[in-house]
C-alpha positions as CSV (number, residue, x, y, z in Angstrom):
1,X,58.5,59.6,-135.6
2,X,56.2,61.1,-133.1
3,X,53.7,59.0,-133.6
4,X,55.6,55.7,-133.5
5,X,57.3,57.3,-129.6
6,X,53.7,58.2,-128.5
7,X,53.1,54.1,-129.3
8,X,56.4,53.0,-128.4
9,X,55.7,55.3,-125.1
10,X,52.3,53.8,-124.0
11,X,53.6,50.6,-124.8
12,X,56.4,51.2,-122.1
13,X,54.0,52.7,-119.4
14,X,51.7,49.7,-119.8
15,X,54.5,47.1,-119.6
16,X,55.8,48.9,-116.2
17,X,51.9,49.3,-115.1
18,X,51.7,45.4,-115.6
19,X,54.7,43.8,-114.4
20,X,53.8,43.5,-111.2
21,X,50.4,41.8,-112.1
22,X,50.0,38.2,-111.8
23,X,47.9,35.5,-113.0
24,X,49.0,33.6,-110.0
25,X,50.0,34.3,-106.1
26,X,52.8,36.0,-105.4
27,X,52.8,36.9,-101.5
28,X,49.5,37.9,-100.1
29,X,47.9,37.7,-103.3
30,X,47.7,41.6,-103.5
31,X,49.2,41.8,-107.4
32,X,46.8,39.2,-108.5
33,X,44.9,39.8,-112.1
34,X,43.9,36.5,-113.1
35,X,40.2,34.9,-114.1
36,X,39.5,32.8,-111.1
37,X,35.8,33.6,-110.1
38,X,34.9,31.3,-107.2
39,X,35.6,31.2,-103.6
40,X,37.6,28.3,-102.2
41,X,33.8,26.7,-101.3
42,X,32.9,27.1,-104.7
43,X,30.4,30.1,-104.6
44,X,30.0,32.4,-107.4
45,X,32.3,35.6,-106.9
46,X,29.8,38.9,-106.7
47,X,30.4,41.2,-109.5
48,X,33.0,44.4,-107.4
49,X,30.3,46.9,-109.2
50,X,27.9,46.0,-106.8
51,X,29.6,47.4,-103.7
52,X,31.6,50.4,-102.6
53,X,34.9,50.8,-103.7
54,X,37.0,52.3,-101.2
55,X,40.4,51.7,-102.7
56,X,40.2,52.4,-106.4
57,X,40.8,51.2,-109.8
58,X,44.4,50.6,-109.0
59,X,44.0,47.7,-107.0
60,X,42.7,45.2,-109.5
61,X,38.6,45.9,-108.8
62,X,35.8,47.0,-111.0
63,X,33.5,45.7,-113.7
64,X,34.1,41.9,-113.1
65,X,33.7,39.8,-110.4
66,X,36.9,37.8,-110.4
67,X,39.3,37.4,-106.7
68,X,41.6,40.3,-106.2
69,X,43.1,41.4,-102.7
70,X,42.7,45.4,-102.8
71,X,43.2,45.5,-99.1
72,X,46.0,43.4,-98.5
73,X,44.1,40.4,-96.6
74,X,46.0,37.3,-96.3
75,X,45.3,36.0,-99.5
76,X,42.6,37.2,-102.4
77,X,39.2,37.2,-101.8
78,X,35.2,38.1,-103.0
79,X,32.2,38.6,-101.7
80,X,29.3,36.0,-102.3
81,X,25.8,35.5,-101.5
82,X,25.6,33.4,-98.4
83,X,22.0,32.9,-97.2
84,X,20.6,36.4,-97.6
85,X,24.0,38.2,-96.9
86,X,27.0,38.9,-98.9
87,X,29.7,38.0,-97.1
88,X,33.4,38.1,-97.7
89,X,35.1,34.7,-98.7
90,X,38.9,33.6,-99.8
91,X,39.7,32.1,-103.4
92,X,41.6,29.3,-103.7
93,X,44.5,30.8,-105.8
94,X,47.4,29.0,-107.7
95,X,51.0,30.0,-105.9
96,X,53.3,31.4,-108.5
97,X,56.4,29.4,-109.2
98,X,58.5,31.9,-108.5
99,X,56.9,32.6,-105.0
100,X,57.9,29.0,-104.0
101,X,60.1,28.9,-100.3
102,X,63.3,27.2,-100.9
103,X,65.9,27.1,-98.2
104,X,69.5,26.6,-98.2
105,X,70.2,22.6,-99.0
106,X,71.2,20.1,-95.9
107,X,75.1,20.0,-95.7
108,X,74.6,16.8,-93.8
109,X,73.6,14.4,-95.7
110,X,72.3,12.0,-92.6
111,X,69.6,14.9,-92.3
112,X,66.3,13.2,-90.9
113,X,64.7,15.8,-89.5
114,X,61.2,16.6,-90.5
115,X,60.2,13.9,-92.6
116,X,57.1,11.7,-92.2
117,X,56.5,7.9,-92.3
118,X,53.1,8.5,-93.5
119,X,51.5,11.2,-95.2
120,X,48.9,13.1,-93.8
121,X,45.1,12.5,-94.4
122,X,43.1,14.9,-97.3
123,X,41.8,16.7,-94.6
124,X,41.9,21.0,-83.0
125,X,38.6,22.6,-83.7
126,X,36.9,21.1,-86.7
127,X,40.1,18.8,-87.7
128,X,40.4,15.6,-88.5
129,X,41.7,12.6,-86.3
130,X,45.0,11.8,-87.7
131,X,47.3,8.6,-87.2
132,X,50.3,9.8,-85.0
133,X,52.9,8.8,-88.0
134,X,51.4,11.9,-89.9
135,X,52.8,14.2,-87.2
136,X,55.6,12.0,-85.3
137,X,57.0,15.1,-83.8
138,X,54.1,16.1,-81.2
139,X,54.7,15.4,-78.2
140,X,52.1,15.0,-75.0
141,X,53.0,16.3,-71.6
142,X,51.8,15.5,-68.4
143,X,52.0,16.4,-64.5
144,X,51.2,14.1,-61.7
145,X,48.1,14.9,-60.8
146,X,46.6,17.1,-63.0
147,X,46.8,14.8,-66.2
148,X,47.1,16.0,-69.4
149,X,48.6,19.4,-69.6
150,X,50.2,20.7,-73.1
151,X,51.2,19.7,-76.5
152,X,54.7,19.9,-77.6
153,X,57.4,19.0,-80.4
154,X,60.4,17.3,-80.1
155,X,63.2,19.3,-82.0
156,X,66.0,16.6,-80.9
157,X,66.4,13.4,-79.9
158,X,66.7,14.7,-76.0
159,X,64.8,18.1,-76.5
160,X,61.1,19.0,-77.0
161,X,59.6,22.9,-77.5
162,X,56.7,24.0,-75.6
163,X,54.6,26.8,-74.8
164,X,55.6,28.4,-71.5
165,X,52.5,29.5,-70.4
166,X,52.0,25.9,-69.6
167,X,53.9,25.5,-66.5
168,X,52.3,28.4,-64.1
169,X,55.4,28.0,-61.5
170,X,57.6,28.9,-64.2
171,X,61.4,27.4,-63.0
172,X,59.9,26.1,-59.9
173,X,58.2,24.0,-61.6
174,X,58.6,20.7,-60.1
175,X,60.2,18.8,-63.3
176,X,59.9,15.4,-61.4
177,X,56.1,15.5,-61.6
178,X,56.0,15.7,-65.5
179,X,56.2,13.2,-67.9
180,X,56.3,13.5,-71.8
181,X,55.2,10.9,-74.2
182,X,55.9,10.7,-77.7
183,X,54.1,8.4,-80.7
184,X,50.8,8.7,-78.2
185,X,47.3,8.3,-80.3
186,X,45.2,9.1,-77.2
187,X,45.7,10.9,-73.9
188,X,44.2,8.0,-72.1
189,X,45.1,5.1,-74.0
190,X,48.7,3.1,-73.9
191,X,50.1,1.7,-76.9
192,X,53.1,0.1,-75.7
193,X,54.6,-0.5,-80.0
194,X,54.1,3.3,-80.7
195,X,54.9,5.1,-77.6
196,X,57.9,6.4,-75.8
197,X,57.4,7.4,-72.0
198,X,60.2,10.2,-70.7
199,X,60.8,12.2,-67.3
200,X,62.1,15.7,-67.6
201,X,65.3,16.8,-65.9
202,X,65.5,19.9,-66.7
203,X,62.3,22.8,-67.8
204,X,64.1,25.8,-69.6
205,X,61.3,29.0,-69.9
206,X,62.8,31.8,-72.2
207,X,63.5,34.3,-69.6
208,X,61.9,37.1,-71.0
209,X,58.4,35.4,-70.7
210,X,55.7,37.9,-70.0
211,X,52.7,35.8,-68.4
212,X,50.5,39.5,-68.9
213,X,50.8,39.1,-72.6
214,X,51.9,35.8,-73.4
215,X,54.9,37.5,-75.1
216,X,58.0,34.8,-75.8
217,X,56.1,31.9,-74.8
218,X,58.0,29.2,-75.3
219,X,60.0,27.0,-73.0
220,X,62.2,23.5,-73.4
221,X,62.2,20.4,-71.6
222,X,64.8,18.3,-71.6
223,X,64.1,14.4,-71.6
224,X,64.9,11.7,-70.8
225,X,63.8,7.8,-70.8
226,X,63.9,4.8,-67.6
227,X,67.6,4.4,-69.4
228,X,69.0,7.0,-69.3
229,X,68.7,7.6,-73.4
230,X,67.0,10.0,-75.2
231,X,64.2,9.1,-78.4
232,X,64.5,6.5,-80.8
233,X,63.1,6.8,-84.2
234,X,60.5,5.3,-85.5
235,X,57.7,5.9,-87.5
236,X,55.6,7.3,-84.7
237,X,58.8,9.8,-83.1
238,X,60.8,11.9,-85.3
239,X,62.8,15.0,-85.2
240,X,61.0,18.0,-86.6
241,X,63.5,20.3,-88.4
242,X,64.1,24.2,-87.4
243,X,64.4,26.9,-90.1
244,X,66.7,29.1,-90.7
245,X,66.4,32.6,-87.9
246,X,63.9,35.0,-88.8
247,X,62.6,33.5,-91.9
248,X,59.2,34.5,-93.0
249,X,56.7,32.6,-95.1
250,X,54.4,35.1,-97.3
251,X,50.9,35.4,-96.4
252,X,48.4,33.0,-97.1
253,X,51.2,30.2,-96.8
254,X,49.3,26.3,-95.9
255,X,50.5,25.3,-92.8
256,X,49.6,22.4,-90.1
257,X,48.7,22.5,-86.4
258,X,48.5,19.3,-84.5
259,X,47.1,18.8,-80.5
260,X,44.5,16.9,-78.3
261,X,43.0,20.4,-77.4
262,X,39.0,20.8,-77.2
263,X,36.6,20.0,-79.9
264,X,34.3,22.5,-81.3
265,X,31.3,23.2,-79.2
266,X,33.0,20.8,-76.2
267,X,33.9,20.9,-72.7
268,X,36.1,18.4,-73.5
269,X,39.5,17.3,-74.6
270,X,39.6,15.8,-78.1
271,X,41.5,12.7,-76.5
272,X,42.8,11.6,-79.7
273,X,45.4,13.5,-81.3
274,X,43.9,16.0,-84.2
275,X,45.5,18.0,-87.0
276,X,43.9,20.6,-89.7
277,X,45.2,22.8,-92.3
278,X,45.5,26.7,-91.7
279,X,46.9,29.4,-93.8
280,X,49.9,31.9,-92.7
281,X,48.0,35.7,-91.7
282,X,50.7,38.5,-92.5
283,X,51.5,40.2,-89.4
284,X,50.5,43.8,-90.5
285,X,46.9,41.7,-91.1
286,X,46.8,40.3,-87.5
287,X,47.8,43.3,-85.9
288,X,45.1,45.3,-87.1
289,X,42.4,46.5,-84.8
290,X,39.5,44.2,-87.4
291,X,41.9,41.2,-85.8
292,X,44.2,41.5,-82.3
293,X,45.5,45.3,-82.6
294,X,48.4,46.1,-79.9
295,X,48.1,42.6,-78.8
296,X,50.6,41.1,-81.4
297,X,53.7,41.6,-80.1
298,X,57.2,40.8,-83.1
299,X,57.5,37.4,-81.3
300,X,54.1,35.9,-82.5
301,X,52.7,34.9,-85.6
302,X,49.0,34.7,-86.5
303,X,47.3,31.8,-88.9
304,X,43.9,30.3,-89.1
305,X,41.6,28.9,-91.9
306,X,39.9,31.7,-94.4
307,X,36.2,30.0,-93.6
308,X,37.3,30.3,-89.5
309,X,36.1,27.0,-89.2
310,X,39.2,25.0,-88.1
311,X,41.3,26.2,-85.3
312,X,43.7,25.4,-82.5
313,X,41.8,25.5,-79.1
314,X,42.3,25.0,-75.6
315,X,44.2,22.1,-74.7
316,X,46.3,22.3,-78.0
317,X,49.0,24.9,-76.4
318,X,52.6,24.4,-76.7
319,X,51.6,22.4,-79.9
320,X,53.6,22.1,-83.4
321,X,52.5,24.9,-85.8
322,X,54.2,23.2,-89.4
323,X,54.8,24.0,-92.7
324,X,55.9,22.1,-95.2
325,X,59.6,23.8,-97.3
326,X,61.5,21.5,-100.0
327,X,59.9,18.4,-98.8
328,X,60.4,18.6,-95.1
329,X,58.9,19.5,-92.1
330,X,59.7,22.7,-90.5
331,X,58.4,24.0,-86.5
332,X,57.6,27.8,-87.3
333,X,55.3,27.7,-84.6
334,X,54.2,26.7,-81.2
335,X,50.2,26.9,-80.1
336,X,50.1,30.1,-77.6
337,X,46.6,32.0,-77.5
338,X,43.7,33.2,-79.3
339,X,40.4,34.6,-78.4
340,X,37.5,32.2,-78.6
341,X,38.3,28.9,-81.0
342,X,37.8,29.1,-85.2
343,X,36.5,32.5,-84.3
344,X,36.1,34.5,-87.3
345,X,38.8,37.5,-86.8
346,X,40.4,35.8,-84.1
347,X,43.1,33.6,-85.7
348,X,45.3,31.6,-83.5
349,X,48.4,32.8,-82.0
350,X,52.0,31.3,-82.0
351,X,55.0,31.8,-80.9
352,X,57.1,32.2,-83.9
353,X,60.3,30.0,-83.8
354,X,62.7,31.3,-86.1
355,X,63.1,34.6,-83.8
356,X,64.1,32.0,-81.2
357,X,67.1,30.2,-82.7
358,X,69.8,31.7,-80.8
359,X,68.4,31.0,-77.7
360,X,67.3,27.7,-78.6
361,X,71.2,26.9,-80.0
362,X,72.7,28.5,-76.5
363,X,70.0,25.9,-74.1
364,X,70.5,22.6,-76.2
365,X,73.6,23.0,-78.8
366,X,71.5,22.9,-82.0
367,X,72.5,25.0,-84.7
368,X,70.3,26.5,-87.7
369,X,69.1,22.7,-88.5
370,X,68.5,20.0,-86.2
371,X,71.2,18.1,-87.8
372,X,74.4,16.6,-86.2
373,X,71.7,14.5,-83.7
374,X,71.6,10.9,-84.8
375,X,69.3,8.5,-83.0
376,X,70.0,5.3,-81.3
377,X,69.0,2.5,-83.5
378,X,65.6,0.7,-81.9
C-alpha cells in the first residue's frame, strides 16, 4: 500500500505541476511547453544552456532550445544567431482554443458594424498600401490651411474618434476650418465613387486630456455632409464596432493599425493610406523601465511587431488600432505616441477605447455596440 500511495502521490504532484503547461498559447505565452524551435523568421532557436539563466527551471528553460516565455514578454521567444550576435527573437506560436476572445452575441440582428467589403492584403512604417475597402472605417481629417492633419475612425454613421492631441486649441478649435473625408485612397487625390466629404459641427476633447502626457487622448467629431446627413455605407465607409468596457485582449493578441502617417526613413507623409499587423504588449510589459516605465498611464495600451519593424508613425495619430473578435471589427485603439517609429523597445501607444465607453455613450448616445444606427440607403 505504501508503495502504490508513494506512485499514486507523484502521479498527483506531476499532474498539478503540469496542468498549467501548454502545448499551445494561452495568454502571454508564459505556460508554454511545446516543441516549436524557430523564431517567427524562421531562425534556429539557440539551445537555453548556452546562456544565463536567471529565472530557473520552473519557467520552462534548460537543456533544449525550444520557445518558452520565462520572463513574461508579450508572447514566447529565443535567442538566435543574427549576424555575429545572438539576439532575442519571437516564435510564432499556435493560440490555444480555449484562449480564443468571444464576446457576448449581437441582440440586434441588423448589426453592421465592423465588417469589411474586402479582406485585407497577406501583409505606417514598413506596411503595406492597402485598398480603402480593407479598412472602411478610417477616416482623414483636415484643417484649412494646414492640410492633412490626423487619422480617425468613424464609430457611427454621424460620429468619428480621434486623437486629441490633434487639435492644439483644444475646444477652441475652430470646427468650421476642418473637414473629414471617409473612403479616401490618398491625401491628395479625389475619388469622387469612393469618397465622402463632411464639415464638423461640433469637436468633443475628453475633458480630462493632459497635453504633458498625452494621457486620455481622445476626442470626437461630429459630422456632417453638404445635406445635412450623416455617412452612407458603402464598401469604402463603414461603421467600426466598439467592445464591450474595459475588455482586455491577452498579450501577444494580432491586431491592425491603419494611417497615411510617415514612411520609414521619410520626411514625408505616406500619401496613400497604409495598414500593418502588430501584436497586443501586456501592460505590466510596456510599463517596464526596458520599454516606457512611468510613462504608461491605465488609459493607454501598448502594441507593435516582435521584429520592431512595422509601426505607427507620425502622421498616423488619431488612427484605428483594430482587432479582429468573432468575425468583426472592433476599435480598441486610437494612434497616440511613441518614441521614434518601429523602434525596438519603443512600441506604439494608444489610447485604449474600452476605458472610454461611458463617456463616449454620454457625447453621442451609443451604447456598448454601435448598433441601433442604420445608414441611409446610397
Amino acid at each position: 500500500k505504501a508503495c502504490i500511495s508513494h506512485v499514486f502521490l507523484i502521479f498527483c504532484l506531476s499532474f498539478l505541476l503540469c496542468s498549467d503547461v501548454s502545448s499551445c498559447q494561452s495568454g502571454d505565452g508564459s505556460s508554454y511547453r511545446g516543441d516549436i524551435s524557430r523564431s517567427a523568421s524562421g531562425r534556429r532557436c539557440l539551445n537555453w544552456e548556452k546562456f544565463l539563466n536567471p529565472w530557473g527551471y520552473s519557467k520552462g528553460v534548460g537543456n533544449h532550445n525550444y520557445c518558452r516565455n520565462p520572463d513574461r514578454s508579450s508572447m514566447p521567444w529565443c535567442r538566435v544567431r543574427k549576424g555575429k550576435k545572438n539576439v532575442k527573437e519571437f516564435c510564432d506560436i499556435p493560440r490555444c482554443k480555449s484562449d480564443t476572445v468571444k464576446f457576448p452575441p449581437a441582440v440586434d440582428t441588423e448589426l453592421t458594424c465592423g465588417e469589411r467589403s474586402e479582406q485585407r492584403g497577406q501583409k505606417i512604417v514598413g506596411g503595406s498600401f492597402t485598398p480603402v475597402e480593407s479598412q472602411p472605417w478610417t477616416a482623414a481629417i483636415f484643417e484649412q490651411g494646414k492640410g492633412f492633419l490626423c487619422g480617425g475612425s468613424l464609430i457611427s454613421p454621424c460620429m468619428v474618434v480621434s486623437a486629441a492631441h490633434c487639435f492644439s486649441d483644444g475646444n477652441k478649435t475652430g470646427v468650421r476650418h476642418l473637414s473629414v473625408y471617409l473612403g479616401k485612397v490618398a491625401i491628395n487625390e479625389t475619388d469622387a465613387d469612393k469618397e465622402q466629404r463632411f464639415t464638423v459641427d461640433k469637436l468633443i476633447m475628453h475633458p480630462d486630456y493632459n497635453n504633458d502626457n498625452f494621457d486620455n487622448d481622445i476626442a470626437l467629431l461630429r459630422i456632417r455632409s453638404r445635406d445635412g446627413g450623416c455617412a452612407v455605407k458603402s464598401a469604402a465607409s463603414r461603421v467600426v464596432c466598439l467592445p464591450p468596457p474595459y475588455t482586455q485582449l491577452p498579450a501577444g493578441f494580432q491586431c491592425s493599425i491603419a494611417g497615411y502617417g510617415l514612411e520609414h526613413n521619410s520626411m514625408h507623409c505616406s500619401i496613400y493610406l497604409k495598414q500593418t499587423e502588430v501584436r497586443l504588449i501586456s501592460h505590466a510589459e510596456c510599463k517596464s523601465v526596458a520599454y516606457y516605465g512611468d510613462l504608461i498611464t491605465k488609459s493607454m495600451l501598448c502594441a507593435g511587431s516582435p521584429d520592431w519593424n512595422t509601426d505607427s508613425c507620425k502622421g498616423d495619430s488619431g488612427g484605428p488600432l483594430v482587432c479582429e473578435v468573432s468575425g468583426r471589427i472592433f476599435l480598441f485603439g486610437v494612434v497616440s505616441w511613441g518614441e521614434g517609429c518601429a523602434k525596438r523597445n519603443k512600441p506604439g501607444v494608444y489610447t485604449q477605447v474600452t476605458n472610454y465607453n461611458k463617456w463616449i455613450a454620454a457625447k453621442t448616445g451609443l451604447s456598448m455596440y454601435t448598433k441601433g444606427l442604420m445608414y441611409p440607403t446610397k
